[in-house]
C-alpha atoms as one frame of an Amber mdcrd trajectory, in Angstrom:
protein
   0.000   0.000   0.000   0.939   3.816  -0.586   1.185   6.194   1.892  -2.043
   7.608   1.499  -3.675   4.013   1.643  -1.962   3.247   4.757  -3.003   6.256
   6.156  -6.462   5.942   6.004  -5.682   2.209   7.700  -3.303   3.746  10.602
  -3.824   6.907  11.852  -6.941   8.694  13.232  -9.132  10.396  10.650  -8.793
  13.550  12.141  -7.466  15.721   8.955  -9.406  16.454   6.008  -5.991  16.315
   4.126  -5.442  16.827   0.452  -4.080  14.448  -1.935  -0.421  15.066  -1.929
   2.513  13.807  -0.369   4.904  16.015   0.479   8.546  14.641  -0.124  11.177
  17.824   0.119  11.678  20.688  -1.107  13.896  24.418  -0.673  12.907  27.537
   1.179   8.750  28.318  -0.119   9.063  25.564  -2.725   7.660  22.340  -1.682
   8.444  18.913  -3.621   5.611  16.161  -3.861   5.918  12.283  -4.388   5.915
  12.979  -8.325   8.140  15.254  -8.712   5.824  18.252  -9.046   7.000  21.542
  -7.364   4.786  24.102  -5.542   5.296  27.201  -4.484   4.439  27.148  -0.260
   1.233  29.703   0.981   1.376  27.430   3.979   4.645  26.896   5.676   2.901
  24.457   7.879   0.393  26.765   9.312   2.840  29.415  10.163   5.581  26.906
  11.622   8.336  27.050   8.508   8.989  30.628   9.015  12.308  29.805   6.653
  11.105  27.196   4.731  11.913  23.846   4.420  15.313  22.414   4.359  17.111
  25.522   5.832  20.885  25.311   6.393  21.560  26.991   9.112  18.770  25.778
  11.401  19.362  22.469  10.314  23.062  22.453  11.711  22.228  24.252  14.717
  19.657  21.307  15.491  22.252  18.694  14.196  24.874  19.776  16.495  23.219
  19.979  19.571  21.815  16.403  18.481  25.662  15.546  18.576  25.895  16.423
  22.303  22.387  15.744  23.721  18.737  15.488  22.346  16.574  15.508  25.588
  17.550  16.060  29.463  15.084  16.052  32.028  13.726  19.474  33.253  15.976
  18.869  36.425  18.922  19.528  35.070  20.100  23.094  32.960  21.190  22.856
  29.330  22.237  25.630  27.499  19.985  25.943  24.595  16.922  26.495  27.064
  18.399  29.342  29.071  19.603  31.172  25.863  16.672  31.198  24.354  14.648
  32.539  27.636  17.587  35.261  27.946  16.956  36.293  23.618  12.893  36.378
  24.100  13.117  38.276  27.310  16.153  40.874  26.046  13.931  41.191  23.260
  10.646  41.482  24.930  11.010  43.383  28.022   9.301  39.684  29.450  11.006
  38.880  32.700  10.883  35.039  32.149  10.296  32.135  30.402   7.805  28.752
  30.614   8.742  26.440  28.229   5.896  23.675  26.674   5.525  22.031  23.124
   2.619  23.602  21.746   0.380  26.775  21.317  -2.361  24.918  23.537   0.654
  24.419  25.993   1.635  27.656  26.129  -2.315  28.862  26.482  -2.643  26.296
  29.183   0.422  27.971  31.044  -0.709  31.659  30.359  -4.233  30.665  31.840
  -2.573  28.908  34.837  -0.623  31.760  35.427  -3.362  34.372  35.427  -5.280
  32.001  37.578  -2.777  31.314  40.284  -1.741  35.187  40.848  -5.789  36.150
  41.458  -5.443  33.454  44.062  -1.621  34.219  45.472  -3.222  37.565  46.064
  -6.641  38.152  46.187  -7.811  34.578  47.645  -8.939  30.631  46.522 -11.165
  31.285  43.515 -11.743  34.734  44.535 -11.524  35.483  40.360 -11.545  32.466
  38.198 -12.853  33.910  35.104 -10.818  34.415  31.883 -12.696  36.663  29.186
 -11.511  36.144  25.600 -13.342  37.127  22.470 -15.850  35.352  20.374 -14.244
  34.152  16.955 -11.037  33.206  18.867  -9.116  30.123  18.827  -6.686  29.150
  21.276  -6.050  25.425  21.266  -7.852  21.843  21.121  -7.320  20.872  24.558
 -10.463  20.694  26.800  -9.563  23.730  28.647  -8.308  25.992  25.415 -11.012
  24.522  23.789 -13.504  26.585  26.393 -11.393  29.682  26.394 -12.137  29.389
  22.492 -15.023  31.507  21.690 -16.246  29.412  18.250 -19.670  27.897  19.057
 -18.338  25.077  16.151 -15.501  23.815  18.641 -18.038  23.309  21.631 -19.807
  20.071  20.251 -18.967  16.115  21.614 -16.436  17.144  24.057 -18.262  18.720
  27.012 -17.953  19.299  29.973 -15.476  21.812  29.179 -13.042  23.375  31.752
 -15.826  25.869  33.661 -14.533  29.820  34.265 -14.256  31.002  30.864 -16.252
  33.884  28.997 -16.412  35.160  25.281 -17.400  38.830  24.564 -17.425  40.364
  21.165 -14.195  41.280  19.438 -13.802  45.217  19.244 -16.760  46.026  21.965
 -15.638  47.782  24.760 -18.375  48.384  26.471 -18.558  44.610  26.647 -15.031
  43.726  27.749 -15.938  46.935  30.637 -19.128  45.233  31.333 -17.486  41.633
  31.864 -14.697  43.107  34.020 -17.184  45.087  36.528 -19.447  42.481  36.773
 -17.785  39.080  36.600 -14.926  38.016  38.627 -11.627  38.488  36.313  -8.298
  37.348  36.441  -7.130  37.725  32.896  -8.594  38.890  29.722  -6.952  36.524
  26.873  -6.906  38.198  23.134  -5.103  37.556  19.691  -4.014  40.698  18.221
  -5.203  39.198  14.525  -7.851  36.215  14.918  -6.082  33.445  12.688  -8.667
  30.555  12.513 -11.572  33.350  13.476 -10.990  34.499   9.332  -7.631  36.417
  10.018  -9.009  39.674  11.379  -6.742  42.119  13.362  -8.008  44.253  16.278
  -8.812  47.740  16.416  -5.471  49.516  18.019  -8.039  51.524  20.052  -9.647
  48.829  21.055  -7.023  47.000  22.133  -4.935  49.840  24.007  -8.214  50.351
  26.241  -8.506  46.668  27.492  -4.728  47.038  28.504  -5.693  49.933  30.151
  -8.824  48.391  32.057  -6.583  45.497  32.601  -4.232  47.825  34.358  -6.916
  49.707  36.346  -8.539  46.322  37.777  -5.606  44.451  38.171  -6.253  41.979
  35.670  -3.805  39.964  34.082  -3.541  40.510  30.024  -2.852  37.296  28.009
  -1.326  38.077  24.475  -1.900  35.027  22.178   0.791  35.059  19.713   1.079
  31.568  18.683   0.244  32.006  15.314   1.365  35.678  15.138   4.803  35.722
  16.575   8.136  35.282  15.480   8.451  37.935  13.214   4.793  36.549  11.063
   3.621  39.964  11.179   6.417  41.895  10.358   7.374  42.387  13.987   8.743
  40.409  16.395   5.393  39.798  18.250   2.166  41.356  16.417   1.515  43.134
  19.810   4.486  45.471  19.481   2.493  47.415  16.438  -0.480  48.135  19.119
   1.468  49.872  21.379   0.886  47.794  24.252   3.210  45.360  27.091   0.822
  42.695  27.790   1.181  41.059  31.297   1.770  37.492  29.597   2.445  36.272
  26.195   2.363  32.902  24.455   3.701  31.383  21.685   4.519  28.617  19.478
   4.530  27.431  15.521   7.060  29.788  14.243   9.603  29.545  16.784  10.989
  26.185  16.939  11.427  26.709  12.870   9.694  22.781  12.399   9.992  21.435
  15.662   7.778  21.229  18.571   8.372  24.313  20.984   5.913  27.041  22.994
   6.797  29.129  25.107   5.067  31.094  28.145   6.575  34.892  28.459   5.825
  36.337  31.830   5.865  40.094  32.201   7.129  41.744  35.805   3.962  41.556
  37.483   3.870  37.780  36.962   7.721  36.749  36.942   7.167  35.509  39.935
   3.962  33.261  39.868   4.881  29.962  39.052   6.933  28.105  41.916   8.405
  24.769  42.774   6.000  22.300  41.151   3.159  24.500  40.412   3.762  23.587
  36.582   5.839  21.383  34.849   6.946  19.853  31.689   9.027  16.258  30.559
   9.502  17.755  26.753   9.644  21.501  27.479  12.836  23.199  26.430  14.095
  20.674  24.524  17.766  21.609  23.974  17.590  20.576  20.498  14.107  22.437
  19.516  15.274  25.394  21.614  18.728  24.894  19.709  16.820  25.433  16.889
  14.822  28.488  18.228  17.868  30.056  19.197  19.093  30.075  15.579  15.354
  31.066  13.995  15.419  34.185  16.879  18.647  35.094  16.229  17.838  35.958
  12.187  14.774  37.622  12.499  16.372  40.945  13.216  15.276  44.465  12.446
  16.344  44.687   8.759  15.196  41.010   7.881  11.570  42.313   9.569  11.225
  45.030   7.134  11.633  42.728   4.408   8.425  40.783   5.757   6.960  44.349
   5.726   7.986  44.899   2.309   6.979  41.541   0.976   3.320  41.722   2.895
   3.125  45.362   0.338   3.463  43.317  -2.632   1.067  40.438  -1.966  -1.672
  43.203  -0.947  -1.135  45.421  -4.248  -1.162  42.102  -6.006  -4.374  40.636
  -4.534  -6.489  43.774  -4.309  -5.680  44.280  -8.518  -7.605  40.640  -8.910
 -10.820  41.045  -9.909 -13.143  38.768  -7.764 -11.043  39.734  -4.686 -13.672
  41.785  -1.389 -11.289  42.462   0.434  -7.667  41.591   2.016  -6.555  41.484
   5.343  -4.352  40.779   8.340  -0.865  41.899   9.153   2.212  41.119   7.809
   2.702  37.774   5.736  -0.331  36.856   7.884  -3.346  37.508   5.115  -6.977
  37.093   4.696  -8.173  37.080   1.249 -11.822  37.513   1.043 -13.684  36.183
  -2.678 -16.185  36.403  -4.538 -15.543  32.496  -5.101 -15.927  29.662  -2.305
 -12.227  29.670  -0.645 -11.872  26.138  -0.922 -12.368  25.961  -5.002  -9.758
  28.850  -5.342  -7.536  26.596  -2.904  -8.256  23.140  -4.804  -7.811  24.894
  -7.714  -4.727  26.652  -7.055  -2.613  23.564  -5.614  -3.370  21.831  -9.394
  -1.576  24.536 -10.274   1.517  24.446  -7.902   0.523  26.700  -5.080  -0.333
  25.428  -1.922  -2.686  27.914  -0.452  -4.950  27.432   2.955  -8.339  28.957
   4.327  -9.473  30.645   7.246 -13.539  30.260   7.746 -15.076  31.665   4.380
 -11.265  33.493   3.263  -8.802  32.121   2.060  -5.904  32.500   3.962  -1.775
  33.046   3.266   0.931  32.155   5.602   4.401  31.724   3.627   7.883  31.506
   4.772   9.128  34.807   5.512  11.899  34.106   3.761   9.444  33.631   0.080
  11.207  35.502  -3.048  10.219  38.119  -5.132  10.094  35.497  -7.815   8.169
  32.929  -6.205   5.349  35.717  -5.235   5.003  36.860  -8.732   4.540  33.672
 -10.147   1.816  32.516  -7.085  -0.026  36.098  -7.738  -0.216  35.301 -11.192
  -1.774  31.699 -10.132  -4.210  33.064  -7.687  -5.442  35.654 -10.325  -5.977
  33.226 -13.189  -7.750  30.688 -10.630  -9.966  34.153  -9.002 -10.851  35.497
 -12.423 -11.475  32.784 -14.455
């Protein structure tokens, strides 16, 4: 049997995936099974922020792999602490929770919101995290309820109880939930990925951090899907002139391996003690190996290139006929057509481009590091599919 065959025999039909088998490929172009080439809209959901096959992180990974691939979390290895010292030089953050996933990092950010309410204000004296409806922010039972998508909420229940959605952009909602509910954190995403890439309103989201900061309230910055230079800053919440309280992250900055990470902000640092949290895989010293390279190349100069590039596929898209309207921030974009989003994206991988969706839009993530060339030639894909 093939791979796909064996698939369907093996492994849990959990992914809708589509009928290609990914084999190799260089930087933003992908290599199938056949031979066929495709330029990469994907980069794994925002993981391969420089493509696949990259030199440089690929050596940094391979020699740490020649000294040690895993040590218990009992023990320091220097990959870890370097990479807690970049984020929080970079960051202002005051330290570091390492996990393997977005949902892990959530899971920490939640815990840690959670556990200063009760350091200081008293057992379950505020519980409640408010996040926004249309958010996403992992598939485990308890990011699953701090998810505000109705469409997640079915077969699993109970979910984990002390979570509340409010509208994105509202307010008087967010000030309503914070004077009448008991609060410990307000959790937002500065652009909603899987909500139909949507950013904030800067307004909006400078007067939550203010409220936050009034009532004592612990501000979670989501930036698993936006961080690591995705939206042509380091972290998407430096452009909304804000310092959150916590940040997570994830998919970008372990450059194709499994990494999160939990930043902690002065008021937290602090929080987590002896036991209170905990990890076998977190910090990996050869994912964080890895992240130490990926961190140490998205610099200032390499940043304004994303800027650049994000220019070019917006004055490219909004010229296609059959295009509403484009948006997001960054290489982080949300192109919303005329067409459905998943003919334009069937349509479009016949062709060689590997595209993805986002609710009704459909949605681009590629490699920071995609050419000049390579976004020509998808542009000119994407308008042929759109406008024929």
């Amino acid at each position: 049997m093939d791979v796909k065959a064996r698939d369907a025999e093996y492994i849990a039909s959990t992914y809708k995936r589509f009928p290609v088998e990914l084999v190799g490929g260089q930087g933003a172009e992908l290599i199938d099974d056949t031979g066929k080439k495709y330029i990469d809209l994907g980069s794994g959901i925002a993981v391969n922020v420089f493509g696949v096959n990259d030199e440089e992180w690929k050596n940094a990974v391979i020699a740490q792999l020649n000294r040690i691939s895993h040590a218990s979390n009992l023990y320091y290895t220097a990959p870890q602490t370097e990479l807690a010292e970049i984020l929080c030089t970079r960051t202002g953050m005051k330290r570091v929770f390492f996990g393997n996933s977005g949902a892990e990092a959530n899971e920490c950010a939640i815990k840690v919101a959670r556990k200063y309410a009760s350091d200081k204000y008293g057992e379950m004296s505020r519980p409640m995290i408010v996040t926004l409806e249309n958010s996403f922010h992992g598939r485990t039972i308890t990011t699953l309820a701090a998810t505000g998508q109705d469409v997640f909420h079915h077969s699993f229940g109970p979910f984990t109880a002390g979570f509340m959605h409010v509208p994105a952009n509202d307010l008087t909602a967010m000030q309503e939930a914070l004077e009448y509910h008991p609060v410990c954190g307000v959790m937002l995403e500065m652009v909603q990925g899987e909500g139909g890439v949507n950013p904030l309103d800067k307004e909006y989201v400078q007067a939550v951090a203010k409220l936050c900061d009034e009532r004592d309230v612990i501000l979670i910055v989501d930036e698993v899907q936006t961080g690591n230079g995705r939206t042509g800053t380091l972290f998407a919440y430096e452009q909304f002139g804000i310092q959150p309280d916590v940040v997570s992250t994830a998919k970008g900055i372990g450059g194709g391996l499994p990494l999160g990470a939990c930043l902690m902000g002065e008021k937290v640092q602090d929080t987590l003690t002896p036991s209170s949290h905990g990890s076998t895989f977190g910090g990996n010293p050869v994912a964080t190996a890895g992240a130490v390279n990926i961190l140490s190349r998205i610099d200032d100069k390499f940043l304004a290139e994303v800027q650049r590039k994000s220019e070019k596929f917006v004055k490219g898209l909004t010229s296609i006929k059959g295009v509403k309207s484009v948006a997001g921030m960054g290489l982080m974009l949300g192109v919303e057509t005329e067409k459905p989003a998943g003919e334009i994206v069937n349509e479009c991988m016949k062709r060689g481009v590997l595209l993805l969706t986002a609710k009704t839009k459909v949605r681009l993530l590629p490699p920071l590091v995609i050419t000049d060339e390579q976004i020509e030639q998808a542009l000119s894909v994407i308008k042929e599919v759109i406008e024929a």
